[in-house]
Residue frames as a rotation matrix with the C-alpha (Angstrom) as fourth column:
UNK 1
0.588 0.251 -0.769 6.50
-0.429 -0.709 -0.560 9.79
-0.685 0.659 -0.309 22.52
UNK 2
-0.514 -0.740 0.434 9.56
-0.387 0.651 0.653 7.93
-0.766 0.168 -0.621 21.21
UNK 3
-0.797 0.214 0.565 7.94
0.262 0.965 0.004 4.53
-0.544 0.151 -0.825 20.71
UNK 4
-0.093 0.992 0.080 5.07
0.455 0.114 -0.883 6.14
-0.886 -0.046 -0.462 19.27
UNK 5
0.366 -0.215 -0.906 6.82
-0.863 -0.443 -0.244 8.46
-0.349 0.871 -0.347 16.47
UNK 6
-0.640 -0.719 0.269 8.56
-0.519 0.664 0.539 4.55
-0.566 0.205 -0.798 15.64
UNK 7
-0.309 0.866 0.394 5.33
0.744 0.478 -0.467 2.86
-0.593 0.148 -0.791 15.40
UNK 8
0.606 0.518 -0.604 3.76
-0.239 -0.605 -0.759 5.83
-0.758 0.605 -0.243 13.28
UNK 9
0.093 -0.305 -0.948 7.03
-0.979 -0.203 -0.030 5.94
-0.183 0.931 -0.317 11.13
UNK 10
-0.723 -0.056 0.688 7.11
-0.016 0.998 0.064 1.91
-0.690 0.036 -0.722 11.28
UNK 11
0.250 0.786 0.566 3.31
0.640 0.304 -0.705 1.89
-0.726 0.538 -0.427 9.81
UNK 12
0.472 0.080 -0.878 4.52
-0.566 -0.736 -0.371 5.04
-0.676 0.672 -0.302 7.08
UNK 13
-0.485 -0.741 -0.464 7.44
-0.848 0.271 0.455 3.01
-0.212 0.615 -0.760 5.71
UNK 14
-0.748 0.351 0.563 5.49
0.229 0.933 -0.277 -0.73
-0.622 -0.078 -0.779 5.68
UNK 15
0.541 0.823 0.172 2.24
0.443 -0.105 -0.890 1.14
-0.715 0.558 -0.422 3.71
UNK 16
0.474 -0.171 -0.864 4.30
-0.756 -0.582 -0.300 2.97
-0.451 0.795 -0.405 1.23
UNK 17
-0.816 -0.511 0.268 6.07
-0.410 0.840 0.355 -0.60
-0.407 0.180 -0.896 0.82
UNK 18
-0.571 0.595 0.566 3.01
0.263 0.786 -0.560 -1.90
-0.778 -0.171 -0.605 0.14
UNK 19
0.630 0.551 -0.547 1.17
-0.001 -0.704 -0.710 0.97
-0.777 0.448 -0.443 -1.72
UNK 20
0.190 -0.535 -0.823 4.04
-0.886 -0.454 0.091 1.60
-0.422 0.712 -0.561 -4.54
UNK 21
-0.418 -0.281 0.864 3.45
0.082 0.936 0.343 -1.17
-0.905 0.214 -0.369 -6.90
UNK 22
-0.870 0.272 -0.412 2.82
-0.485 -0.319 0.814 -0.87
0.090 0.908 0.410 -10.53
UNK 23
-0.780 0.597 0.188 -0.72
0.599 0.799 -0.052 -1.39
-0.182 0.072 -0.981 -11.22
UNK 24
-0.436 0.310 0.845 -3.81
0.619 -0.578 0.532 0.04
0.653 0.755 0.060 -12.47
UNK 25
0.452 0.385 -0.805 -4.73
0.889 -0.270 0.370 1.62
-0.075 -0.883 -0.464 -9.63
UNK 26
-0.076 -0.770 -0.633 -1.41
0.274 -0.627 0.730 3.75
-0.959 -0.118 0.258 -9.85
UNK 27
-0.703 -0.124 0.701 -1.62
0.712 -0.138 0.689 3.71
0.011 0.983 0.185 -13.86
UNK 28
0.214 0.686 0.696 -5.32
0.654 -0.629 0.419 5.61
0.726 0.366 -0.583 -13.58
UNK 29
0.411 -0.282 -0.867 -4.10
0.560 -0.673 0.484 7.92
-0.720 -0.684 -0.118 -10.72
UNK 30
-0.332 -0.942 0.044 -1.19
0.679 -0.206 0.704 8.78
-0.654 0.264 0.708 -12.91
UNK 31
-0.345 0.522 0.780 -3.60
0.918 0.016 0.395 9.17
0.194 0.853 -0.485 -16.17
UNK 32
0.352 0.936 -0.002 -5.55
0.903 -0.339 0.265 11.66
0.247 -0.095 -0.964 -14.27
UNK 33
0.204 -0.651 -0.731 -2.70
0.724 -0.402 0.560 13.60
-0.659 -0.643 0.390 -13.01
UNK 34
-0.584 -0.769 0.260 -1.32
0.663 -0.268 0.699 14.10
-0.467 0.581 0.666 -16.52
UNK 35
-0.411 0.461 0.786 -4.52
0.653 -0.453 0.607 15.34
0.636 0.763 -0.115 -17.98
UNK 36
-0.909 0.390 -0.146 -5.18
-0.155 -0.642 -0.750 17.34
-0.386 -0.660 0.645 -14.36
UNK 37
-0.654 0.707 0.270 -8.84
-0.522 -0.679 0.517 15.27
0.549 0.197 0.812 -14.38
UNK 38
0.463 0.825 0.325 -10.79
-0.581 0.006 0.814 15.18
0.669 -0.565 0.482 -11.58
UNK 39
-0.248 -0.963 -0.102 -7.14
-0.166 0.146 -0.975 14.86
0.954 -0.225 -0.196 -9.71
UNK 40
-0.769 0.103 0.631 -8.51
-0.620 0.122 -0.775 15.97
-0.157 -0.987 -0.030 -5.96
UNK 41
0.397 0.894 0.209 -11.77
-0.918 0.391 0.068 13.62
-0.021 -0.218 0.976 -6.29
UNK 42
0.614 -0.368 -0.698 -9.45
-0.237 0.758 -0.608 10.57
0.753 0.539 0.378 -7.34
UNK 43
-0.408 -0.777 -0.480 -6.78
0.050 0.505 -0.861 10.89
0.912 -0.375 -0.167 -5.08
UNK 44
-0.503 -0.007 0.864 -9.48
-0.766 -0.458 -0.450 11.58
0.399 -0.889 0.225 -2.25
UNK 45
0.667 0.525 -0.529 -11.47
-0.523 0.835 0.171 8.42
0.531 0.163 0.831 -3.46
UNK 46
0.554 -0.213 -0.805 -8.28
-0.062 0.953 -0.295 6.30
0.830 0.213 0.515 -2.99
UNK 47
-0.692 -0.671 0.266 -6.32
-0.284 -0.085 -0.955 7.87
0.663 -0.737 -0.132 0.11
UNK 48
-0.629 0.241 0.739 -9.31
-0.773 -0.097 -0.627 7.53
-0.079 -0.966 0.248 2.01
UNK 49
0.656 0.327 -0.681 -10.64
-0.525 0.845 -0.100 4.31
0.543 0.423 0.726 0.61
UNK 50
-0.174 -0.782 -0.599 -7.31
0.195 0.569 -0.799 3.00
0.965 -0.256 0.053 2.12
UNK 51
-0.700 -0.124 0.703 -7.47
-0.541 -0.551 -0.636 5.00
0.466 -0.825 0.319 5.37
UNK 52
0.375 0.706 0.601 -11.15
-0.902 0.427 0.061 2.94
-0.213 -0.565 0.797 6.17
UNK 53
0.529 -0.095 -0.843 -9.72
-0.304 0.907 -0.293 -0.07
0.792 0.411 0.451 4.46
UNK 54
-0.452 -0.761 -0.466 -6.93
0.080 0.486 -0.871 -0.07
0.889 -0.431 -0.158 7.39
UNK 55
-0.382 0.704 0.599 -9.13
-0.901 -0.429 -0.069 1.61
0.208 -0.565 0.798 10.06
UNK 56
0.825 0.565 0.020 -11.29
-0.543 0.782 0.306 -2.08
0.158 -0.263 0.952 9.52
UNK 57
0.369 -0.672 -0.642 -7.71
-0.042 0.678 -0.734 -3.83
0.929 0.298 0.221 9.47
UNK 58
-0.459 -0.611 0.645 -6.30
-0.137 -0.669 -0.731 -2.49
0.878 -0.424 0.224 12.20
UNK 59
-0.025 0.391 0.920 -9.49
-0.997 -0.083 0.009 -2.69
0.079 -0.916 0.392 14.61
UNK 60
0.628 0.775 -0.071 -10.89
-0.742 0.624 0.247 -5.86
0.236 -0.102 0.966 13.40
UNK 61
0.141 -0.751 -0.645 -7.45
0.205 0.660 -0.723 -7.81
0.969 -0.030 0.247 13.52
UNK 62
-0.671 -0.584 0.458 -6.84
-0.454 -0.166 -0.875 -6.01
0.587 -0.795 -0.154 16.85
UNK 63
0.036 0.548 0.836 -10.20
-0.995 0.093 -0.018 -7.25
-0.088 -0.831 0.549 18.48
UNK 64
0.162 -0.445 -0.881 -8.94
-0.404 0.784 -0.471 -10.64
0.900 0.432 -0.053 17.02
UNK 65
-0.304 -0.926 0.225 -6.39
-0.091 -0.207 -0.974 -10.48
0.948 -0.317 -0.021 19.42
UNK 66
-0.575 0.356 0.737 -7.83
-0.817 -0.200 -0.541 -9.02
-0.045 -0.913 0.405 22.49
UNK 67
0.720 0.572 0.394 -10.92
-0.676 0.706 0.211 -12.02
-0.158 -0.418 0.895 22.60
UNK 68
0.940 -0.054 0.336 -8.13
-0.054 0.951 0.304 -14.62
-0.336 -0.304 0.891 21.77
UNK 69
0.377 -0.921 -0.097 -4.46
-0.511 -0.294 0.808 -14.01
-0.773 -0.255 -0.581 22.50
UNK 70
0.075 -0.435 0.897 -3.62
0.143 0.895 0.422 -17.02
-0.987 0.097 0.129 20.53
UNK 71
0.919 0.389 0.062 -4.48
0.227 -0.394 -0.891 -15.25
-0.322 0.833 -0.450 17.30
UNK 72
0.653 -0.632 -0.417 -1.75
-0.722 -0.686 -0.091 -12.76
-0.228 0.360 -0.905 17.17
UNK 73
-0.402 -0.568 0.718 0.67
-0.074 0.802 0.593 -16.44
-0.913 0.185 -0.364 16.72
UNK 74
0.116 0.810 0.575 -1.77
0.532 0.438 -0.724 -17.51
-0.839 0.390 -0.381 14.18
UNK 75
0.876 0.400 -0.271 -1.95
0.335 -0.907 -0.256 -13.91
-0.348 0.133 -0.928 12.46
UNK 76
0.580 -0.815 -0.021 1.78
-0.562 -0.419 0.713 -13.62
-0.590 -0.402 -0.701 13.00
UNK 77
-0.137 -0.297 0.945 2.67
-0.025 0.955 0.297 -16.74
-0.990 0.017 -0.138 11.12
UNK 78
0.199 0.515 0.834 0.43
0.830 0.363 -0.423 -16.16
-0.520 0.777 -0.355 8.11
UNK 79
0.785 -0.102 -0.611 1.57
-0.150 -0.988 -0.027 -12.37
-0.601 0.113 -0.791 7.75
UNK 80
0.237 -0.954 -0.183 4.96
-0.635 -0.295 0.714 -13.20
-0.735 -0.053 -0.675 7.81
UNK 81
-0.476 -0.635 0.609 5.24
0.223 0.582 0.782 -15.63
-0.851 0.508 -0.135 5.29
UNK 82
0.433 0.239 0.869 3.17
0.895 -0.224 -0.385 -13.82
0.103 0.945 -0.311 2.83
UNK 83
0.685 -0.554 -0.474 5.69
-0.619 -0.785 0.022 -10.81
-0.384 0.278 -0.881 3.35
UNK 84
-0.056 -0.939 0.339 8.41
-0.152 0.344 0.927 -13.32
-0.987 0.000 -0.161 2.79
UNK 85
-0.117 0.174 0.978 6.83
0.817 0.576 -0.005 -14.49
-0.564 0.799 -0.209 -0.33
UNK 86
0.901 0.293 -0.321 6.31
0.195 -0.932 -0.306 -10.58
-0.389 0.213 -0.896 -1.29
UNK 87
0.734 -0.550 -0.398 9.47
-0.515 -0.833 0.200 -9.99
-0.442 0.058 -0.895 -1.24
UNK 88
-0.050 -0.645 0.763 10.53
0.155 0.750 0.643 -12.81
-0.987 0.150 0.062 -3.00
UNK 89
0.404 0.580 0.708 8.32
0.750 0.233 -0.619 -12.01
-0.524 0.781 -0.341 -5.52
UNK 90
0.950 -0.144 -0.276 9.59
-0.190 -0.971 -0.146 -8.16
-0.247 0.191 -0.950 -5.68
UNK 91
0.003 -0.999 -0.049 13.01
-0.776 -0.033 0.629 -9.71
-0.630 0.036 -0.776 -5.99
UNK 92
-0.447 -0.313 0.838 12.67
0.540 0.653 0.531 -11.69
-0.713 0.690 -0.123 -8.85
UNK 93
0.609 0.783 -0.128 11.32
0.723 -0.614 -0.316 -8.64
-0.326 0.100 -0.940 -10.34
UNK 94
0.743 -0.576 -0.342 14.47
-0.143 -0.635 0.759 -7.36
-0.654 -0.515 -0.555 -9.82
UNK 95
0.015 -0.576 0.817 16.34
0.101 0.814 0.572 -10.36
-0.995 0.074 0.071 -11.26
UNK 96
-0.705 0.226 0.672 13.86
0.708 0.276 0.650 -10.56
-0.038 0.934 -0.355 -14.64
UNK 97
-0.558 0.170 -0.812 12.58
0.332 -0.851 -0.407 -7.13
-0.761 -0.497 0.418 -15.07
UNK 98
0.465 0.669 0.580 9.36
0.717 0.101 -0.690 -6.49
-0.520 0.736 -0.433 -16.94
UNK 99
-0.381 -0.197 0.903 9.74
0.909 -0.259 0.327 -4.65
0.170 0.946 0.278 -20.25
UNK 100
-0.040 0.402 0.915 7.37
0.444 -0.813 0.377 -1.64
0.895 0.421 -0.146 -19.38
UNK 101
-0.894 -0.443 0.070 6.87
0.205 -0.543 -0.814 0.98
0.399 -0.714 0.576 -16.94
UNK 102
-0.417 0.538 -0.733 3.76
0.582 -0.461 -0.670 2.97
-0.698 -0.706 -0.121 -15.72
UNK 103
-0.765 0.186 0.617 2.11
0.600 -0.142 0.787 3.70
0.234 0.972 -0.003 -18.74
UNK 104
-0.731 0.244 -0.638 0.30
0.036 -0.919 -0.393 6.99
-0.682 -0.310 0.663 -18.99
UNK 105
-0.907 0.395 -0.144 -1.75
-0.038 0.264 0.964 5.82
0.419 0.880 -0.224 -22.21
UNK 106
-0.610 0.792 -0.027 -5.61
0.792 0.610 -0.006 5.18
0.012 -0.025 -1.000 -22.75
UNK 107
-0.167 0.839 0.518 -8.35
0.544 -0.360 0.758 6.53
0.822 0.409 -0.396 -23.01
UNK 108
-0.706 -0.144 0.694 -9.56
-0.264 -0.855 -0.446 9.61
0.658 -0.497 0.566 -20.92
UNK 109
-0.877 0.468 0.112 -11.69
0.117 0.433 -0.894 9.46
-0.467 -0.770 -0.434 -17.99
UNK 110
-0.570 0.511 0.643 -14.59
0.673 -0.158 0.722 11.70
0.471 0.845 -0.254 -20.11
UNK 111
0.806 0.226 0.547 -16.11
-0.480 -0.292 0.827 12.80
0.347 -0.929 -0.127 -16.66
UNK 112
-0.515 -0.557 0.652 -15.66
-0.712 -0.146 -0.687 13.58
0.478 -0.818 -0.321 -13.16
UNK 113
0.100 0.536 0.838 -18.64
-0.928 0.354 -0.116 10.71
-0.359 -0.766 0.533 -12.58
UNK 114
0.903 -0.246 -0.352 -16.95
-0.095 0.685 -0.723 8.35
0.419 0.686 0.595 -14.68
UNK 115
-0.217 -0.974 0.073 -13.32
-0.349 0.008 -0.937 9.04
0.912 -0.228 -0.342 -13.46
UNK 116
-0.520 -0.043 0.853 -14.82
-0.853 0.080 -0.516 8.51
-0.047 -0.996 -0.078 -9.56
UNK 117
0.717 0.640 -0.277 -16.85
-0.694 0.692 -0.200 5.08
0.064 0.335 0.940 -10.96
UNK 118
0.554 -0.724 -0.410 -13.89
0.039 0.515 -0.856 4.00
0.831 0.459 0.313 -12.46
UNK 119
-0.208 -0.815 0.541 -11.67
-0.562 -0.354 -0.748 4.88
0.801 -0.459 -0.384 -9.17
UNK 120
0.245 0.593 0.767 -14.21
-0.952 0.298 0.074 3.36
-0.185 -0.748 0.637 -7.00
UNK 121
0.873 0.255 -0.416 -14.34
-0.327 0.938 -0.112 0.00
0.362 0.234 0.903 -8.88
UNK 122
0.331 -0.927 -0.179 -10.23
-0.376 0.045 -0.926 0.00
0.866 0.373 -0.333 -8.94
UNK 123
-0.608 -0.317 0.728 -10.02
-0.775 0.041 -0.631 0.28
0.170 -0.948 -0.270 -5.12
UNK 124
0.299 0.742 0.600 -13.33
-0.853 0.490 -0.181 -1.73
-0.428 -0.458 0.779 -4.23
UNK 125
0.922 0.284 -0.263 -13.54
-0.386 0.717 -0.580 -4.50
0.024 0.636 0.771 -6.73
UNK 126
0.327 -0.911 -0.251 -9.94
-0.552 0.031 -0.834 -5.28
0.767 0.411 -0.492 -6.10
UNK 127
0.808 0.131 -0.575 -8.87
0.264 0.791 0.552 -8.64
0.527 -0.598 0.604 -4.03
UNK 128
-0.120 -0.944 -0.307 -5.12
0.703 0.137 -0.697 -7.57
0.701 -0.299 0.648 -3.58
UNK 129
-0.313 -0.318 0.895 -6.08
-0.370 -0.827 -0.423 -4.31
0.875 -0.464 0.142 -1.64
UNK 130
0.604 0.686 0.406 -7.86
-0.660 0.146 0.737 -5.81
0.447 -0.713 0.541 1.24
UNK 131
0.635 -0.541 -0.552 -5.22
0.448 0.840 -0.307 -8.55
0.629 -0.053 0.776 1.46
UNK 132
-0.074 -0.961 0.267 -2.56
0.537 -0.264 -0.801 -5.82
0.840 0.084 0.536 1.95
UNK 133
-0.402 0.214 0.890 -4.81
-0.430 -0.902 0.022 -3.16
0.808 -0.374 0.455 4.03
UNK 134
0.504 0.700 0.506 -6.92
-0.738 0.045 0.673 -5.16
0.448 -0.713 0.539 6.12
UNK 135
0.861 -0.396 -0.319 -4.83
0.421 0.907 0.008 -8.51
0.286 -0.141 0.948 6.68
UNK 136
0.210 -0.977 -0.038 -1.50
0.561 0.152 -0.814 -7.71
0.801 0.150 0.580 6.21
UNK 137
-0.657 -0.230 0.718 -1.11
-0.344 -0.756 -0.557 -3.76
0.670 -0.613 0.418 8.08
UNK 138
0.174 0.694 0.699 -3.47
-0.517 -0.539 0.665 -4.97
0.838 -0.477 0.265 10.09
UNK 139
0.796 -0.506 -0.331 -1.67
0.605 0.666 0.436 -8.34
0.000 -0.547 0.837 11.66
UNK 140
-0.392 -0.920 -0.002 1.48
0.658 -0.279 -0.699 -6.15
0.642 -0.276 0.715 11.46
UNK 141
-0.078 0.439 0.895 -0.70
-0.320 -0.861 0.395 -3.34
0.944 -0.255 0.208 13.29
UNK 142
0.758 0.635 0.151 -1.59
-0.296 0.128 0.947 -5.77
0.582 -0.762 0.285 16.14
UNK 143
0.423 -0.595 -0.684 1.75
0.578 0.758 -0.301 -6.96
0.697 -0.268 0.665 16.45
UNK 144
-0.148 -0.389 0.909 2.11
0.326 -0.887 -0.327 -3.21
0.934 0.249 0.258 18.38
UNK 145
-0.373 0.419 -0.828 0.11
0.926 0.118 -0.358 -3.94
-0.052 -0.900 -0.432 20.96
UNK 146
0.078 0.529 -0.845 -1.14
0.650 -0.670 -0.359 -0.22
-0.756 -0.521 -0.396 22.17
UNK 147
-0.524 -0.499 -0.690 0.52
-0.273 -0.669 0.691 1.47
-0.807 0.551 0.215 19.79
UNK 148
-0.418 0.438 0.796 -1.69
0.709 0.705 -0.015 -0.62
-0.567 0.558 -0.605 17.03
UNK 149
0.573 0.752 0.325 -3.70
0.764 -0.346 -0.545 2.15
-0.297 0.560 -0.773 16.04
UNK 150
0.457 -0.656 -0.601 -0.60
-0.399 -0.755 0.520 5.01
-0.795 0.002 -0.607 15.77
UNK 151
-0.596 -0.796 -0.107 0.75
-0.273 0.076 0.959 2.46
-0.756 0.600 -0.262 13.17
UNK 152
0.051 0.665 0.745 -2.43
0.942 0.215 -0.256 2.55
-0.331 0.715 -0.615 11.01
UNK 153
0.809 0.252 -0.532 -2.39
0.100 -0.950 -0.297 6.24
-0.580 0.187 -0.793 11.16
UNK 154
-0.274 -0.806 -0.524 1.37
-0.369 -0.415 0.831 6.06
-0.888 0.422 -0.184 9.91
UNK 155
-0.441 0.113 0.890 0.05
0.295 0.955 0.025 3.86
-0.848 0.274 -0.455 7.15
UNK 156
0.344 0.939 -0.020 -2.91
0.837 -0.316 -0.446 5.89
-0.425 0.137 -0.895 6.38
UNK 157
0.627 -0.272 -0.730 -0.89
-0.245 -0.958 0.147 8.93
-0.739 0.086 -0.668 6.21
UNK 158
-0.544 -0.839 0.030 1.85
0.003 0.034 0.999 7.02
-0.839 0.543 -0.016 3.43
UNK 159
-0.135 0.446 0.885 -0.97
0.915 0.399 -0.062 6.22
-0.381 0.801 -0.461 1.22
UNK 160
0.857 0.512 -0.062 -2.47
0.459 -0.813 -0.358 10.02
-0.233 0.278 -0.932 1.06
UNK 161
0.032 -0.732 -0.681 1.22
-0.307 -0.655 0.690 11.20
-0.951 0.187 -0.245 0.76
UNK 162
-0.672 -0.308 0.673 1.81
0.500 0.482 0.719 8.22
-0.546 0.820 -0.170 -2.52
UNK 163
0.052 0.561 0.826 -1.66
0.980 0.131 -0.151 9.06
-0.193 0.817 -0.543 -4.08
UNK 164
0.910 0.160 -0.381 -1.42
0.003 -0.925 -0.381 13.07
-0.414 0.345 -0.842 -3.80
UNK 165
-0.214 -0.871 -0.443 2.45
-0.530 -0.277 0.801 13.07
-0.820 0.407 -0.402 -5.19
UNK 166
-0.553 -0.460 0.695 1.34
0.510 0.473 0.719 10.51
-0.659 0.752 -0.027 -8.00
UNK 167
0.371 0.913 0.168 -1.88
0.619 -0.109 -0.778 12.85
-0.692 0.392 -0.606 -8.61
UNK 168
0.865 0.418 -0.276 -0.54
0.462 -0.880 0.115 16.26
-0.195 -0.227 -0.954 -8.12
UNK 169
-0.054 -0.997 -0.059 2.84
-0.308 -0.040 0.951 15.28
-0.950 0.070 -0.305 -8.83
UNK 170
0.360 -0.300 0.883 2.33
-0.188 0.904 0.384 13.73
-0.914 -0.304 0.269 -12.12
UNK 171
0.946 -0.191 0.262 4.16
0.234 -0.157 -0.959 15.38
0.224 0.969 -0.104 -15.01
UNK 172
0.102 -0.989 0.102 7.24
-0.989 -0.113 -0.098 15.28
0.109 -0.091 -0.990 -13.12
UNK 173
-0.074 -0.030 0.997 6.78
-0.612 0.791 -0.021 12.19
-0.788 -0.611 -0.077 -11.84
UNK 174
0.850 0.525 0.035 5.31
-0.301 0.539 -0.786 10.34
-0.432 0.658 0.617 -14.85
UNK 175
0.798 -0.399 -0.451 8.35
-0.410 0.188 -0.892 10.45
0.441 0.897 -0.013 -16.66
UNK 176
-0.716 -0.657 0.237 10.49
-0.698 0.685 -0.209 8.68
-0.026 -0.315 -0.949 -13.89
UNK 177
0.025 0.603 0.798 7.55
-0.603 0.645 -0.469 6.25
-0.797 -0.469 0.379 -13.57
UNK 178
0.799 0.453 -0.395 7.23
-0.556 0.304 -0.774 5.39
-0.230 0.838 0.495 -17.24
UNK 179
0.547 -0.326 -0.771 10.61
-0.804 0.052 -0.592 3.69
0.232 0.944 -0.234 -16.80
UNK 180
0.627 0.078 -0.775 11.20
0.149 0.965 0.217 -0.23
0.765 -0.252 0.593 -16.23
UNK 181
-0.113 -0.989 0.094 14.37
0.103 -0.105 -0.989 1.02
0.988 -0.102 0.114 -14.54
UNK 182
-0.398 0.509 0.763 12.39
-0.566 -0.791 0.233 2.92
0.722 -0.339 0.602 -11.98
UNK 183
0.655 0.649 0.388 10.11
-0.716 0.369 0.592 0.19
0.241 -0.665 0.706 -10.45
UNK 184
0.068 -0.736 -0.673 13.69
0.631 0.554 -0.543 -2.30
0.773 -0.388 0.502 -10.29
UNK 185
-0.642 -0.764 0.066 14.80
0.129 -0.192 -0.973 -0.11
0.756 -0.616 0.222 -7.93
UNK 186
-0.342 0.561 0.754 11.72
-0.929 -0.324 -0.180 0.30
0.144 -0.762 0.631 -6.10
UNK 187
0.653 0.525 -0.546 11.22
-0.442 0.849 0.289 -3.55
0.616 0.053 0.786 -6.20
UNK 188
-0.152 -0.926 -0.346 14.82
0.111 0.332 -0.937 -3.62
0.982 -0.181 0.052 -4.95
UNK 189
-0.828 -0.122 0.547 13.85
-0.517 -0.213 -0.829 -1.86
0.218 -0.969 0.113 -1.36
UNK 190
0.501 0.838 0.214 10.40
-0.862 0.462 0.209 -3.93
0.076 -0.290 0.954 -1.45
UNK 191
0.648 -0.322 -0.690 12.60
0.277 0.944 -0.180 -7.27
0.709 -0.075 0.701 -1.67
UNK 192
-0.472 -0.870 -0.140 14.85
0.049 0.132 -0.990 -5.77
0.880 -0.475 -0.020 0.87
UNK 193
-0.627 0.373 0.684 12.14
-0.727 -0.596 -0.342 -4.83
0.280 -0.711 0.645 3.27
UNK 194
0.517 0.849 -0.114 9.01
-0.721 0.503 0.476 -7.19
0.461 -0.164 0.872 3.11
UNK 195
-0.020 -0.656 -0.755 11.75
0.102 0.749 -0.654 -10.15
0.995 -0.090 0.052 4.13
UNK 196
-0.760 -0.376 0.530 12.91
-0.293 -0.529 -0.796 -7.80
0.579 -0.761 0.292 7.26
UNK 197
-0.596 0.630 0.497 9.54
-0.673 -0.730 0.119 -7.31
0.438 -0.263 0.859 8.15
UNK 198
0.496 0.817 -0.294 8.08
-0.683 0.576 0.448 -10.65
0.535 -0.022 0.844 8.02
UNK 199
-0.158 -0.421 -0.893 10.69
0.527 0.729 -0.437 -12.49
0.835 -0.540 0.107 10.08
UNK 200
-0.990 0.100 -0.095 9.92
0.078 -0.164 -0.983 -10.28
-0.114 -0.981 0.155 12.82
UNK 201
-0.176 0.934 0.311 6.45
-0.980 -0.196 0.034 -10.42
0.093 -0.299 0.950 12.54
UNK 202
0.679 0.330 -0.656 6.66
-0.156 0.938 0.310 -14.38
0.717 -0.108 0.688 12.46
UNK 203
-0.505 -0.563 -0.655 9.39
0.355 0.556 -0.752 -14.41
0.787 -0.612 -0.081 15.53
UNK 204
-0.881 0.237 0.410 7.53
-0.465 -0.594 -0.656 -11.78
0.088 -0.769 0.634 17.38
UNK 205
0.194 0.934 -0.301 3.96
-0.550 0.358 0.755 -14.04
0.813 0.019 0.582 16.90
């Protein structure tokens, strides 16, 4: 039970590391929050958009694995040095900190089949999410052995916590988001973490 609440809270803390990054994804969440439209279709689009996104990470990296051991080296290598580089990246972020925040601006959704178009494209049509969900949690997923699929669920479960607090949360929230100050410090624990993470996922390969 132990090892298995670790792994769960291992895969919560490693997706919310991942998930909390300015971008439009988060910007049109936010948007929708403030004007409370089409809040539960949006944040159900994207929590569970992630949830299958790892779901394919998770198995497909794990059957990787299982037909050829030699992978998880392979896998283990390439993870880890694109966390290192993450978190280089999030620290120099830190260093030379952009000018703006989470910007709540633009133009309304107009609809609820427009707002879920528009959500769809954001999540689909996007290279970085697949990188993060299917690659990344998923080579860190396999690096669990049994436990592989307990640390997708923790994953799964950081995203639906990030997107319902930025939906449902987001006239309290907005106004810590909207400031540069804000995402330093949340770049600060991504540049302390992603490092952490990827040297043991490239010593443990």
């Amino acid at each position: 039970m132990n090892h298995a609440l670790t792994a769960a809270a291992a895969g919560f803390g490693t997706g919310l590391s991942l998930i909390v990054a300015i971008g439009a994804q988060n910007a049109f969440v936010l948007r929708q929050g403030v004007r409370r439209d089409a809040v539960l279709a949006v944040v159900g689009i994207c929590a569970l958009s992630d949830a299958l996104l790892i779901a394919l990470g998770v198995g497909g990296v794990g059957a990787v694995v299982v037909a050829w051991p030699g992978a998880l080296r392979a896998v283990g290598i390439v993870g880890g040095l694109f966390l290192l580089c993450y978190g280089v990246l999030a620290a120099r972020r830190v260093i030379r900190p952009g000018t703006a925040g989470l910007s709540t601006e633009g133009e309304a959704a107009g609809s609820r089949r427009r707002a879920v178009l528009t959500c769809l494209a954001m999540t689909w049509l996007n290279p970085h999410v697949y990188l993060d969900t299917v690659f990344l949690l998923g080579s860190l997923a396999a690096d669990r052995g049994a436990l592989r699929w307990t640390f997708g669920l923790g994953a799964a479960l950081a995203s639906l916590c990030w997107f319902a607090a930025l939906g449902f949360g987001a006239r309290l929230l907005g106004r810590f988001l909207a400031r540069p100050a804000a995402w330093r410090v949340l770049d600060g624990l991504v540049a302390l973490t992603m490092p952490a993470l990827g040297a043991t996922l490239m010593t443990g390969a």
